[in-house]
C-alpha positions as CSV (number, residue, x, y, z in Angstrom):
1,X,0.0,0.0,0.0
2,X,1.7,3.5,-1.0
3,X,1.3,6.4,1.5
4,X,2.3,8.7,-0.3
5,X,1.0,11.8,-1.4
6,X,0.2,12.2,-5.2
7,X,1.4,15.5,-7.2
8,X,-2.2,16.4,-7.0
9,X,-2.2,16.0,-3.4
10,X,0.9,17.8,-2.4
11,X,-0.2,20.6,-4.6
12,X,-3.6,20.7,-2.6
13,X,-1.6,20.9,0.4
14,X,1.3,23.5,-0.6
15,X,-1.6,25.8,-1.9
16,X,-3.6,25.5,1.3
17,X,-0.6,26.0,3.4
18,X,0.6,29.2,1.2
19,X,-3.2,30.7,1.6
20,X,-3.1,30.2,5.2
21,X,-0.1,31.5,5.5
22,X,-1.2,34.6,3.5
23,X,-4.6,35.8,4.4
24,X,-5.0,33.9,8.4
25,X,-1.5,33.7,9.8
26,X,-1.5,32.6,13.4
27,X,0.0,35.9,14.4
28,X,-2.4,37.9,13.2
29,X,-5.4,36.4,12.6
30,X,-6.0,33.1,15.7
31,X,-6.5,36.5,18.4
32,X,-9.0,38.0,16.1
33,X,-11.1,35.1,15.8
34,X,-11.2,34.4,19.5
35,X,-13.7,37.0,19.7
36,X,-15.2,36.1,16.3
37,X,-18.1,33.8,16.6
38,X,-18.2,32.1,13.7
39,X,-15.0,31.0,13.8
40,X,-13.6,33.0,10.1
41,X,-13.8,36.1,8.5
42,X,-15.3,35.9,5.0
43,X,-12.2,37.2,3.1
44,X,-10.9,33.5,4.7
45,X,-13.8,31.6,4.1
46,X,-14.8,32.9,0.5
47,X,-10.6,32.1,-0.1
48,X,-10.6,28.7,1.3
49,X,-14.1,28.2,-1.0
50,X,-12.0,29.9,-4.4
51,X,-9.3,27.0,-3.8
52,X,-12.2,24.5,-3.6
53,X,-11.8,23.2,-0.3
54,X,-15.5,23.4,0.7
55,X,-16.4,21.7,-2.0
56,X,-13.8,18.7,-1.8
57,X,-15.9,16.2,-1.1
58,X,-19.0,17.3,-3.0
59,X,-19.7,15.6,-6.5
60,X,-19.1,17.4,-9.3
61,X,-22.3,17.5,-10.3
62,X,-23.4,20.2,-7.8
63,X,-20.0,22.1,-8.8
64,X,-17.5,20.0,-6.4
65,X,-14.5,18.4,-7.1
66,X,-15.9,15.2,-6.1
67,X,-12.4,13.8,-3.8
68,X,-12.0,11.4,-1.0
69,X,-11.5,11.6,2.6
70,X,-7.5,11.7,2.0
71,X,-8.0,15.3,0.2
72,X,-10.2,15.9,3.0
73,X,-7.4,15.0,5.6
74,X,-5.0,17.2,4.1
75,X,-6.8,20.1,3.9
76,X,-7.8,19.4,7.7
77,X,-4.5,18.9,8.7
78,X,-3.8,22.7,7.0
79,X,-6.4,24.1,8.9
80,X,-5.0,22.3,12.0
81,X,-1.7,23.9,11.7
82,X,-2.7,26.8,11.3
83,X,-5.2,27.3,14.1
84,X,-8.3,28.0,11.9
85,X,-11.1,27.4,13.8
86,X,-13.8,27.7,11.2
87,X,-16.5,26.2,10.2
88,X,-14.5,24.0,7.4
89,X,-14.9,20.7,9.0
90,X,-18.8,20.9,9.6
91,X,-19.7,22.2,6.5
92,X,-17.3,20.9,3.8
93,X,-17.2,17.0,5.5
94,X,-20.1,16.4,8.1
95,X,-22.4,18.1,6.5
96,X,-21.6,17.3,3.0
97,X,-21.4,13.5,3.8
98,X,-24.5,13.2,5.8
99,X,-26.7,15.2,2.8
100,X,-24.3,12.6,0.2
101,X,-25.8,9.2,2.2
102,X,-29.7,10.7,2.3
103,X,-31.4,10.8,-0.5
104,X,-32.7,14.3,0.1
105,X,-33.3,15.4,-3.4
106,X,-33.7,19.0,-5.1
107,X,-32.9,21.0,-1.4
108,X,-30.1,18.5,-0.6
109,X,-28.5,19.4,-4.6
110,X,-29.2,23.5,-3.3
111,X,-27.6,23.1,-0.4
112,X,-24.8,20.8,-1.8
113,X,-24.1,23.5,-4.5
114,X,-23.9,26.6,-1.9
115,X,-21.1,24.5,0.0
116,X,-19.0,24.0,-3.3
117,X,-19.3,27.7,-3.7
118,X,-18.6,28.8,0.0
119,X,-22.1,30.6,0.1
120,X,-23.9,28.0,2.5
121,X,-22.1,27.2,5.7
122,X,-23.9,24.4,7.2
123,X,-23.5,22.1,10.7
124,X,-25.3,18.7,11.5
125,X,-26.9,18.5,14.6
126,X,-26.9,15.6,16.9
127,X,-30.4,12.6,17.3
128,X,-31.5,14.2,19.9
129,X,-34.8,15.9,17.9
130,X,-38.8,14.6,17.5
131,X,-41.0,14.9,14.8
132,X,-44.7,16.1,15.0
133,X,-46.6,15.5,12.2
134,X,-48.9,19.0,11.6
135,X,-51.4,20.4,9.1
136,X,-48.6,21.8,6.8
137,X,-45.8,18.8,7.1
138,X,-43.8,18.2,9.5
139,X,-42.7,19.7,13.0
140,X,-39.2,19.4,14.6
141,X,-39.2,19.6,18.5
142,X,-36.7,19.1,21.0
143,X,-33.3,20.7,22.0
144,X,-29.8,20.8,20.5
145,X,-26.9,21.8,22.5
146,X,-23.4,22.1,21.7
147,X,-24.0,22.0,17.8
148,X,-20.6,22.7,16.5
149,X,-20.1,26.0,13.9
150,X,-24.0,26.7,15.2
151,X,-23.0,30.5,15.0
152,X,-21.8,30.6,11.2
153,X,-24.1,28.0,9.6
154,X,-26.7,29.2,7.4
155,X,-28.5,25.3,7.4
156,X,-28.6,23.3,10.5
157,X,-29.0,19.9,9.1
158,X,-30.6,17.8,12.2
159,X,-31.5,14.2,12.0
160,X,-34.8,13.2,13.9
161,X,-36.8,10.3,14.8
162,X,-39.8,9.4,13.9
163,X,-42.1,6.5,13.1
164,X,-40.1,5.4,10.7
165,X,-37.1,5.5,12.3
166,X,-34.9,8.7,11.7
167,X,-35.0,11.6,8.9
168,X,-32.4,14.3,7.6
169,X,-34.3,17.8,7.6
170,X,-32.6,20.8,6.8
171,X,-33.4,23.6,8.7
172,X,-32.5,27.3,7.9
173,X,-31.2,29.2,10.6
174,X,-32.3,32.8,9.1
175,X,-35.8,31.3,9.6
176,X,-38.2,32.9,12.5
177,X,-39.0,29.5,13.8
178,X,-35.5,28.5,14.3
179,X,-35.0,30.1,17.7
C-alpha cells in the first residue's frame, strides 16, 4: 500500500498551506477570531471556498470536485496547523457527507451546490430531535446543545426520529421559527 501523497495531493496541500499563511497567519489572525463567533472572516472563508476546499468532497455534479476523505485530511490537517477554527470541517465534511448518504433530493442538490461555492455554511446537529406531524408537514421539537459551527451556519442539518425510524431535515437558521 503506497502512503504517499500524489502531485495532485501535495499541490492541494502547498496551496492550502501558502493561503493560510497569506490571508490567516496565526500571528495575526487566531487573536482576532477568538472574539469572532463564527470562527472565520469571510475574506478566509470565500478564499478557502475559491481553492475549492468546501467543495472537496461534494460531487461534481453540484460544482465540487468530487475527492475522497484523503483530500479531505489534508486540507484538515492545514487548517489544523494553522489554528483555523472555522466552520470547514462541519460544513465541507459532516455536512456534506450526511446530505451525500440521504437521498434528500432537489434541497439537498441547493444546499450541496452553496457548499461547493462557499455561500452556505452548514453544521449537522446531533439525534437528539422529535417529529410532530402537523397540518402543513412536518414539526421538529426538542433541544440541541453544543452544535458545533452553530454561529456561522446558514443550514442546521438535524437528524430526527420518527415512526419510521430517523430523517435528515434541513433547517434554515435565518428562519423565524429557528430560535
Amino acid at each position: 500500500m503506497n502512503l504517499e501523497l500524489s502531485e495532485e495531493q501535495v499541490a492541494l496541500r502547498d496551496t492550502v498551506r501558502r493561503f493560510l499563511a497569506e490571508k490567516a497567519p496565526i500571528s495575526g489572525h487566531v487573536r482576532t477570531l477568538l472574539d469572532e463567533p463564527t470562527g472565520t472572516t469571510e475574506p478566509v472563508w470565500h478564499g478557502l471556498a475559491e481553492l475549492g476546499t468546501t467543495g472537496l468532497l461534494v460531487s461534481p455534479e453540484y460544482g465540487g470536485a468530487g475527492m475522497t476523505m484523503v483530500e479531505a485530511g489534508i486540507v484538515a490537517e492545514e487548517l489544523g496547523a494553522a489554528l483555523h477554527p472555522g466552520p470547514w470541517l462541519s460544513t465541507a465534511v459532516a455536512a456534506t457527507r450526511a446530505l451525500r448518504r440521504c437521498d434528500a433530493g432537489p434541497e439537498a442538490a441547493e444546499i450541496l451546490t452553496g457548499i461547493a461555492a462557499g455561500t452556505t455554511i452548514a453544521t449537522v446537529g446531533p439525534l437528539d430531535v422529535a417529529t410532530l406531524p402537523t397540518a402543513n408537514g412536518t414539526s421538529l421539537n426538542g433541544e440541541l446543545v453544543s452544535v458545533p459551527d452553530a454561529a456561522a451556519a446558514h443550514v442546521l442539518l438535524v437528524f430526527a426520529r420518527n415512526a419510521n425510524g430517523a430523517e435528515l431535515f434541513a433547517v434554515d437558521t435565518a428562519s423565524p421559527a429557528f430560535r
